[in-house]
DSSP file (Angstrom, degrees, kcal/mol; ACC not computed):
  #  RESIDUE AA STRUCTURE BP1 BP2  ACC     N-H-->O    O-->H-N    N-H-->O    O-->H-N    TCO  KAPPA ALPHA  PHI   PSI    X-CA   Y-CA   Z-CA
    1    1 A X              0   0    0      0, 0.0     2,-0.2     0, 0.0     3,-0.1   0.000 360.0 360.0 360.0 165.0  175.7 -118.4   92.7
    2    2 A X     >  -     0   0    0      1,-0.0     4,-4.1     0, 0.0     0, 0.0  -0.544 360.0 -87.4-117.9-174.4  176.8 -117.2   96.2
    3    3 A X  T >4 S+     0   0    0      2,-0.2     3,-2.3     1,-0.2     4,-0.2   0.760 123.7  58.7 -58.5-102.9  174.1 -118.6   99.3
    4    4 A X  T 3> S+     0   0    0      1,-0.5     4,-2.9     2,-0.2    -1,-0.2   0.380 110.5  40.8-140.8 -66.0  171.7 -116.1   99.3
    5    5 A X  H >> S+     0   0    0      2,-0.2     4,-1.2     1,-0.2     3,-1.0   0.993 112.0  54.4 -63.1 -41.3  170.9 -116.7   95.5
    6    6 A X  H <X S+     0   0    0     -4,-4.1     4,-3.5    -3,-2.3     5,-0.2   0.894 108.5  51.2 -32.2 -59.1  171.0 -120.5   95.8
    7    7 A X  H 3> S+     0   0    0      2,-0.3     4,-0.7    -4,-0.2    -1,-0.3   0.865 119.7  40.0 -42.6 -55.8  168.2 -119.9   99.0
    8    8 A X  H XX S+     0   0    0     -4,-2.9     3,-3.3    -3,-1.0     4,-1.0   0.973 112.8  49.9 -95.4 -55.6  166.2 -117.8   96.3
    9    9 A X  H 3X S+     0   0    0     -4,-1.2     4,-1.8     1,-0.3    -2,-0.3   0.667 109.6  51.7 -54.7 -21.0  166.6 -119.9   93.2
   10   10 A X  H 3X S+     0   0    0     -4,-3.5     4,-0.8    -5,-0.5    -1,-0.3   0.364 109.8  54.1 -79.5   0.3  165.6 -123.1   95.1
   11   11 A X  H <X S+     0   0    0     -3,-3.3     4,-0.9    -4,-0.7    -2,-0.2   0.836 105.6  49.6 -59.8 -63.5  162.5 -120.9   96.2
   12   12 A X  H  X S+     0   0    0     -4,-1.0     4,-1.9     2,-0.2    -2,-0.2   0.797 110.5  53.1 -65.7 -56.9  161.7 -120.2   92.7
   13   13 A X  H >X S+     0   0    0     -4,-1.8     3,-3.3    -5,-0.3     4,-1.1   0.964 111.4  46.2 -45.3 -68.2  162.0 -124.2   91.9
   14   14 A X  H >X S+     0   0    0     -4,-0.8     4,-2.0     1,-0.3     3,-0.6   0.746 106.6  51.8 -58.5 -45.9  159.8 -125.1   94.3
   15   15 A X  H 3X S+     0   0    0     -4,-0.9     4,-1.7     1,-0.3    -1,-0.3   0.686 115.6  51.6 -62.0 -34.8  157.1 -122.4   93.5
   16   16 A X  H <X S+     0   0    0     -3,-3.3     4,-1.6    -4,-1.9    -1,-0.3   0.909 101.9  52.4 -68.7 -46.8  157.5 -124.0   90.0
   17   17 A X  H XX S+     0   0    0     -4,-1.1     4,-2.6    -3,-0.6     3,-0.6   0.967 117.7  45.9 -61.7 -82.2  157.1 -127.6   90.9
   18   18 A X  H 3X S+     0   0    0     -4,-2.0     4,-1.1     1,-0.2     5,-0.3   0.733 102.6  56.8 -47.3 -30.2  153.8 -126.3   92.5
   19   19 A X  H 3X S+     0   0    0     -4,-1.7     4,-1.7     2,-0.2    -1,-0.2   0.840 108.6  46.7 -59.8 -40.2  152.5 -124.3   90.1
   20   20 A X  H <X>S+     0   0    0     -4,-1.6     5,-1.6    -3,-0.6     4,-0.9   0.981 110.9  63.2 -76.8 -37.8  152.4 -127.4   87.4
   21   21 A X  H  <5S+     0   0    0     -4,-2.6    -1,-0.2     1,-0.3    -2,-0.2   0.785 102.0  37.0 -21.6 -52.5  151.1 -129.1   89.9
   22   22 A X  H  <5S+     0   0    0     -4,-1.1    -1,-0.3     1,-0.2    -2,-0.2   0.652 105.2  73.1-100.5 -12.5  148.1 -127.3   90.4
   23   23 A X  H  <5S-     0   0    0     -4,-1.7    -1,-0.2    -5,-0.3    -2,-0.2   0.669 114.8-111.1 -51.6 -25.1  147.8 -126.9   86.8
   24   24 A X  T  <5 +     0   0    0     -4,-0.9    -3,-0.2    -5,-0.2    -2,-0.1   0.538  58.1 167.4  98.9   9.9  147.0 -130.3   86.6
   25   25 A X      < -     0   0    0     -5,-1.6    -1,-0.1     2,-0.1    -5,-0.0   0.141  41.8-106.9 -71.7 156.9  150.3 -131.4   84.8
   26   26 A X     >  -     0   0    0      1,-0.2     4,-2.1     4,-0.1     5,-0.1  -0.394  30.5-116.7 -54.6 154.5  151.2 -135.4   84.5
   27   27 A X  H  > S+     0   0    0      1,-0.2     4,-2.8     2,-0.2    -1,-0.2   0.788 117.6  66.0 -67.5 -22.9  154.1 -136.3   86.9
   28   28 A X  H  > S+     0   0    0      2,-0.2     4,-2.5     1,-0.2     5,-0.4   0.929 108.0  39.6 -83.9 -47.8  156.2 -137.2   83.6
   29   29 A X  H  > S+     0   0    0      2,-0.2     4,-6.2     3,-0.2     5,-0.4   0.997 109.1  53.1 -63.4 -50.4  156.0 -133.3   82.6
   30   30 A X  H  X S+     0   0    0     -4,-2.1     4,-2.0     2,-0.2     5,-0.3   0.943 112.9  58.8 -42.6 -64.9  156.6 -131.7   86.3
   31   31 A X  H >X S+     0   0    0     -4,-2.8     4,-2.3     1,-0.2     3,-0.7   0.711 114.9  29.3   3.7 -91.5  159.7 -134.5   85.4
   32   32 A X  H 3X S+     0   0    0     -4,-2.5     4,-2.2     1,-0.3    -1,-0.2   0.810 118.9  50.7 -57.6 -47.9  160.8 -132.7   82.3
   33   33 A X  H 3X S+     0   0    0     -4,-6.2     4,-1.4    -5,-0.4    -1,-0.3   0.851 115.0  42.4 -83.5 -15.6  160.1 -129.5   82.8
   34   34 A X  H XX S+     0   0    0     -4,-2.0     4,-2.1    -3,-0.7     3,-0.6   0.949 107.5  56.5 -69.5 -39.5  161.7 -129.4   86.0
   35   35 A X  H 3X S+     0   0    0     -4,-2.3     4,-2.3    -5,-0.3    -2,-0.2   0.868 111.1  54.3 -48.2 -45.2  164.7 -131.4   84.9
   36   36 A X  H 3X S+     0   0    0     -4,-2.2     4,-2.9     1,-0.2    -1,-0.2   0.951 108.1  48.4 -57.5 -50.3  164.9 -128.3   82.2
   37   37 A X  H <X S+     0   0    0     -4,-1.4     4,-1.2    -3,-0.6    -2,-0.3   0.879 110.0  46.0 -62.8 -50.2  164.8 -125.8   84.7
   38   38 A X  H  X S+     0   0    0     -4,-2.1     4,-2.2     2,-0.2     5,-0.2   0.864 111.5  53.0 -54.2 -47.4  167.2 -127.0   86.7
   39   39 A X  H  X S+     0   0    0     -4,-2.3     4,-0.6    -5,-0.2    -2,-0.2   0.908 108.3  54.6 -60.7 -52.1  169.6 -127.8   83.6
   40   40 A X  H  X S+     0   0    0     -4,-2.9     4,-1.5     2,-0.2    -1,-0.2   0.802 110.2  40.5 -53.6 -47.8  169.2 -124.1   82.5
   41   41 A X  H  < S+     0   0    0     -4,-1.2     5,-0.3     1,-0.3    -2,-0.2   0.699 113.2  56.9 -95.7 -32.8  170.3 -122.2   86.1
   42   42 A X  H  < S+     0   0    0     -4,-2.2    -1,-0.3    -5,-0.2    -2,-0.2   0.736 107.8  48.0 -87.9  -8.4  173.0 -124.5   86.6
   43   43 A X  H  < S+     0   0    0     -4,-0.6    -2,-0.2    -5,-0.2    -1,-0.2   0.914 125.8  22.8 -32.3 -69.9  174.2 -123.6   83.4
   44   44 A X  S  < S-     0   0    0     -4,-1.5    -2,-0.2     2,-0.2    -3,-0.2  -0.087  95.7-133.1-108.6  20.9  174.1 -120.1   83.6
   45   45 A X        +     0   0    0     -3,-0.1     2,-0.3     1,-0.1    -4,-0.2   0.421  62.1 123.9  81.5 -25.9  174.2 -119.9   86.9
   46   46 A X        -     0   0    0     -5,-0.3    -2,-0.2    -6,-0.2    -3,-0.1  -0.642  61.7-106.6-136.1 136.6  171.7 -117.7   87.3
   47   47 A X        -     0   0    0     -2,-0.3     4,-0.4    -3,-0.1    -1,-0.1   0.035  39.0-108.6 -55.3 172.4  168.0 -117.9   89.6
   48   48 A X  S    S+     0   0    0      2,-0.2    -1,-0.0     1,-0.1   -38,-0.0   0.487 121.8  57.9 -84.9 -34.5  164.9 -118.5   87.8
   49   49 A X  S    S+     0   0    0      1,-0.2    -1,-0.1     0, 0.0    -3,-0.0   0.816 107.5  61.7 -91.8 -37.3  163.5 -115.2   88.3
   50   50 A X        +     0   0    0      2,-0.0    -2,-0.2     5,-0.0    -1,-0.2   0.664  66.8 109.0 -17.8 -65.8  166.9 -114.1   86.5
   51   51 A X        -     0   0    0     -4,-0.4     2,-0.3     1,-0.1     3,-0.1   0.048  50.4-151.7 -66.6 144.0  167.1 -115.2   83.5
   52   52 A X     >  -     0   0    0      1,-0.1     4,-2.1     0, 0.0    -1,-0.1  -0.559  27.8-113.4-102.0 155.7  166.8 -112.9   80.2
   53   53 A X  H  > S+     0   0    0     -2,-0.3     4,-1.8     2,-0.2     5,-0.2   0.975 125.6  53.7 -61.3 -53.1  165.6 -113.8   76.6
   54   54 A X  H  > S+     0   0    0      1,-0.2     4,-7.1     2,-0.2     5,-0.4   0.938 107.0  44.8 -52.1 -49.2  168.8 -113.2   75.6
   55   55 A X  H  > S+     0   0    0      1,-0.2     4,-2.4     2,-0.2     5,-0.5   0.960 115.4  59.6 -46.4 -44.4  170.3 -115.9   78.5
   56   56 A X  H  X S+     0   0    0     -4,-2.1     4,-2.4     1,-0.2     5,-0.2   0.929 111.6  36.6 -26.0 -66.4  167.1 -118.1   76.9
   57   57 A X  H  X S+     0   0    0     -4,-1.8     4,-2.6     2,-0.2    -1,-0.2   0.885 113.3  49.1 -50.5 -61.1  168.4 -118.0   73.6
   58   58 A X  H  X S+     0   0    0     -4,-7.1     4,-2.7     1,-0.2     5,-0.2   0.987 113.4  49.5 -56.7 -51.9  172.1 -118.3   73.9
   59   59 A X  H  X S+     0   0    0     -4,-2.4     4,-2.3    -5,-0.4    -2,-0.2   0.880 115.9  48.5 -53.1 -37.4  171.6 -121.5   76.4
   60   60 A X  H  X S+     0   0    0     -4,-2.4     4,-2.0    -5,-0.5     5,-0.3   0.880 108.6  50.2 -74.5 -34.4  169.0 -122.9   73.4
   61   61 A X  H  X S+     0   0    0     -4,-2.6     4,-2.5    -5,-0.2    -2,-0.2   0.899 110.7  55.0 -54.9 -43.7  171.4 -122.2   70.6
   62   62 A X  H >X S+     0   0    0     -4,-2.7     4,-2.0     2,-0.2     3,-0.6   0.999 109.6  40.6 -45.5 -77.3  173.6 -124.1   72.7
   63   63 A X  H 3X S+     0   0    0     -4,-2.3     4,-3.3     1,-0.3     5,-0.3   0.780 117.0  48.5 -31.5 -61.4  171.6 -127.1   73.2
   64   64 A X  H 3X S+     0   0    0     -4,-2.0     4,-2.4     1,-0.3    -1,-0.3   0.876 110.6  48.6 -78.0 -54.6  170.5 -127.2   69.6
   65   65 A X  H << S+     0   0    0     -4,-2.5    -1,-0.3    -3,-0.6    -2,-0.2   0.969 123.0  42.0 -61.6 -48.8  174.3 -126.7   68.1
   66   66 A X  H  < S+     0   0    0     -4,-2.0    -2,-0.3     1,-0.2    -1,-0.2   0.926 122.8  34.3 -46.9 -65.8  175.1 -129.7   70.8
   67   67 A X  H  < S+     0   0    0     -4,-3.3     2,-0.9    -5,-0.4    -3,-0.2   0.725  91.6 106.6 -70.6 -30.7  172.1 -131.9   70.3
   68   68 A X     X  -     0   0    0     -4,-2.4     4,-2.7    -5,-0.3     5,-0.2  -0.492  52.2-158.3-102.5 135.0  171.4 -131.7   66.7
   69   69 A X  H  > S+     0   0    0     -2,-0.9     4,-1.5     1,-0.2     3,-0.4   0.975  98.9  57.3 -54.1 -57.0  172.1 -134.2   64.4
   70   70 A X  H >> S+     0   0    0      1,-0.3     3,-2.3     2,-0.2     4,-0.7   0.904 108.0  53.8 -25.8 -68.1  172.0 -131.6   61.4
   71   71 A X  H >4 S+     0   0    0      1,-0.3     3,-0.7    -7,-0.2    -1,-0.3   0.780 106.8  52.2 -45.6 -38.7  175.0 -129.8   63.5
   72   72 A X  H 3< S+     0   0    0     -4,-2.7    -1,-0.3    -3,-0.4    -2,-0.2   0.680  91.9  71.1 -74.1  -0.5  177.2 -133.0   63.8
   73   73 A X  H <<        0   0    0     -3,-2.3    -1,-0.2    -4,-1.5    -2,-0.2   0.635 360.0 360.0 -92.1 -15.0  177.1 -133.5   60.8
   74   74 A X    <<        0   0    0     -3,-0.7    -1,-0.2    -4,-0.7    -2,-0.2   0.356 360.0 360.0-101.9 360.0  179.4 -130.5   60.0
């Protein structure tokens, strides 16, 4: 990401970070779900506001082929 998106995708975090906030979520979720968010855009790169179902997908497919026991096993 060049400045300009960095500047808006750290916008987009923060606005996130408040929103569970005022949602009433446990600090242990804001945690995780930010930690997720964060994990996802530096992935792909990509701002918050960005991201496609398709980016969604591929980046979960990822995880899951990565992460899942089932998958090492082959």
């Amino acid at each position: 990401m060049n400045k300009a998106q960095q500047h808006r995708s750290e916008y987009f975090y923060v606005q996130h970070l408040i929103h569970l906030t005022l949602q009433g979520k446990r600090p242990a979720t804001i945690d995780a779900y930010s930690r997720a968010l964060r994990r996802i855009t530096h992935q792909l790169d990509k701002s918050p506001d960005t991201l496609t179902t398709d980016d969604l997908k591929r980046y979960f497919t990822e995880r899951i082929k990565r992460h899942s026991w089932k998958y090492r096993e082959n």
